[in-house]
C-alpha positions in Angstrom: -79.8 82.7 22.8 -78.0 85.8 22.3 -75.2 86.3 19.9 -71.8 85.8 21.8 -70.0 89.4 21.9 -67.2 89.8 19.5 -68.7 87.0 17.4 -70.1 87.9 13.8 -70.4 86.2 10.3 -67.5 87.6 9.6 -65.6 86.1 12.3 -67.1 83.1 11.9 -66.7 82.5 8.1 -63.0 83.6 8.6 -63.0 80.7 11.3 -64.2 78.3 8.9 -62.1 79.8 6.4 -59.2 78.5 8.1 -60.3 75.2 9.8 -61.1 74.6 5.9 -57.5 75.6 4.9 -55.9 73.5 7.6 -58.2 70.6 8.0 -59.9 70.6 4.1 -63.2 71.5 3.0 -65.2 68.1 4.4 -63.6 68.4 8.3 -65.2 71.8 8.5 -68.3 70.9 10.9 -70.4 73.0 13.0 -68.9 70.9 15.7 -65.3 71.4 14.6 -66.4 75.1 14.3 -68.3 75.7 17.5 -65.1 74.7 18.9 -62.3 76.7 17.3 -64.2 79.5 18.3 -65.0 78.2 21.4 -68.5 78.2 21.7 -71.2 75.7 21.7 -72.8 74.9 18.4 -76.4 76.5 18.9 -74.6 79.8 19.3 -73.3 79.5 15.9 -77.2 79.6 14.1 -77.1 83.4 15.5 -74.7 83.8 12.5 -75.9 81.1 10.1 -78.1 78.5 9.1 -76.6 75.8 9.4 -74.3 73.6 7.5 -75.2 74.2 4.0 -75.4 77.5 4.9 -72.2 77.8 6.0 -70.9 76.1 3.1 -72.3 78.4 0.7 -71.1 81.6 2.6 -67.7 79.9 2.7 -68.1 80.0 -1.4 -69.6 83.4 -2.1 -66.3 84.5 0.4 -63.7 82.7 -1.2 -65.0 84.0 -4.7 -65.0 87.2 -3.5 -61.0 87.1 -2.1 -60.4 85.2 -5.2 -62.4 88.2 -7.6 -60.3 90.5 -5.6 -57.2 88.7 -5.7 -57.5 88.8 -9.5 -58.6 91.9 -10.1 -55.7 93.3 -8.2 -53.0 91.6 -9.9 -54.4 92.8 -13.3 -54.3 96.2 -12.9 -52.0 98.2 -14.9 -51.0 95.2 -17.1 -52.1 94.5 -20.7 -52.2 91.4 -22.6 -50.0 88.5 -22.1 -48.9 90.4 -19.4 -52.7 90.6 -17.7 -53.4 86.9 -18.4 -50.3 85.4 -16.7 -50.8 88.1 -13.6 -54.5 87.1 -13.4 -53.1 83.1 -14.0 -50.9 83.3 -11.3 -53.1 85.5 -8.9 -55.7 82.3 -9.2 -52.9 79.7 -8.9 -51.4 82.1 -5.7 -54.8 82.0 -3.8 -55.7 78.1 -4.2 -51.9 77.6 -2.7 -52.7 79.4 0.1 -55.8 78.9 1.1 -56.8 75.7 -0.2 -59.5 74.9 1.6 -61.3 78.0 0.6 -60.5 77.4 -3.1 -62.0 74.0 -2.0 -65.5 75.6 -0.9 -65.9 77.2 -4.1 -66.4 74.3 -6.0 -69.2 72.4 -3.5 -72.5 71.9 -5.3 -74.8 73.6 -2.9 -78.5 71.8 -2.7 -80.3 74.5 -3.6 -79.1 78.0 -5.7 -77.8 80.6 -4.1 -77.7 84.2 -7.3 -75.0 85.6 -5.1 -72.9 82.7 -5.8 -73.9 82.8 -9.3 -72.9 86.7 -9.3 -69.5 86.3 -7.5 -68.9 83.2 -10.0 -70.3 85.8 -13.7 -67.9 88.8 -11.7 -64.6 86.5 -12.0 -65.8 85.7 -15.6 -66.5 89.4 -16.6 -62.7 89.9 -15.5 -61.0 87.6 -17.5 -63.0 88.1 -20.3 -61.7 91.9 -20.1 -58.2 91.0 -20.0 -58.6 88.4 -23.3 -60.7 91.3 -25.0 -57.0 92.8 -26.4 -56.8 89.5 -28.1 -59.8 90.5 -30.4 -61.8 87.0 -30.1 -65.2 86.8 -31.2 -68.0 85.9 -28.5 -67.6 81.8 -28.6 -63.7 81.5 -28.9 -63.4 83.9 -25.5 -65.8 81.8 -23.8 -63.8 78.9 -24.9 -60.2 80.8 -24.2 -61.8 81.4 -20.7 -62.5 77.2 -20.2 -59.1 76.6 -21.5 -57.3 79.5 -18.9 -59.6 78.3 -16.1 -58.7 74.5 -16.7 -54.7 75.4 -17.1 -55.1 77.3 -13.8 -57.6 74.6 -12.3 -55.0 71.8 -13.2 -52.0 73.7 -11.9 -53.1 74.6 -8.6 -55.0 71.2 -8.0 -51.7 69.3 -8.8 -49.7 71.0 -6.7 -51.9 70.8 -3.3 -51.6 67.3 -4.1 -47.9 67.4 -4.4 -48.1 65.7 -7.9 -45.7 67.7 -9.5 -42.4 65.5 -8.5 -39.9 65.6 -11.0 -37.0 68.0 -10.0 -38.3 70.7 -12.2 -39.1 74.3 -11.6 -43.3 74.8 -11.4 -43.4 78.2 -11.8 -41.4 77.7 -15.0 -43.5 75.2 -16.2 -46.6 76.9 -15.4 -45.1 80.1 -17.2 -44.2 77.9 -20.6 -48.4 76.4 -20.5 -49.3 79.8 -20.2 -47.0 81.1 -23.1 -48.0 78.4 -25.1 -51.7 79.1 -23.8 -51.6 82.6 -25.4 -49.8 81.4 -28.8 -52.8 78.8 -29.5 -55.5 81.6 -28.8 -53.5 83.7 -31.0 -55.2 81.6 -33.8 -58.8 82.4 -33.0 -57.9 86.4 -33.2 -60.9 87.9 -35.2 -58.1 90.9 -36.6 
């Protein structure tokens, strides 16, 4: 079967990009897909694999809009000034496209390096922004757990709409990360 003019990977990751961020992660089917885009499923394996496929291109893409994301909101800013930009960068994209932010966390069957890539470029990035907090090799790697499980936390609470009381987020997510940045200030090697 020939691919369908004006449909790409592209095109179709996008597709499932959004069915993901509308539906969730788990409704995102070949079916479902074939027919957002209006086509019938075989025409889909001119593009991809199949489902697992899929899944895993859905992960390397929302790691790279993600890496981008980041990486965006850093520049020009030092410090605790970098770390809350690159905190709220993360927290920005799983709030608006949480079905991507989803698809990067699926274990995929087998291992994919370009996952593993996207996944070391994201950590290469924050670990440039905590390097003006002079931490030795361990207590980054640790510092970069802690940020990504303040930032994890935050964004997974609020798709769920856990955060009731009638208090401010972003001012609460601003105070963890001030008081993120004071604790690391104890593991400064200088």
């Amino acid at each position: 079967m020939s691919p369908r003019i004006g449909l790409n990977k592209e095109a179709v990751l996008e597709a499932a990009a959004y069915l993901a961020d509308e539906e969730g992660i788990h409704e995102v089917t070949l079916a479902s897909l074939s027919k957002r885009l209006n086509v019938k499923s075989p025409s889909l394996y001119n593009h991809i694999k199949g489902l697992n496929d899929l899944r895993k291109e859905l992960a390397l893409y929302g790691l790279t809009i993600l890496y981008e994301n980041m990486a965006s909101a850093v520049q020009g800013a030092e410090e605790d000034q970098a770390v809350s930009r690159i905190a709220h960068a993360y927290v920005t994209f799983a709030k608006n496209r949480p079905g991507l932010y989803e698809a990067t966390f699926i274990a995929m069957p087998d291992e994919d390096e370009r996952l593993d890539e996207a996944g070391d470029r994201i950590l290469a990035l924050v670990l440039s922004v905590l390097k003006d907090y002079h931490l030795d090799n361990d207590s980054a790697i640790h510092a970069v757990r802690g940020l990504r499980s303040i930032m994890h936390g935050f964004a997974t609470l609020r798709q769920q709409d856990a955060f009731g009381l009638p208090y401010d987020v972003e001012e609460s997510f601003d105070l963890t990360i001030r008081a993120f940045l004071k604790g690391i200030a104890i593991y400064q090697t200088e």
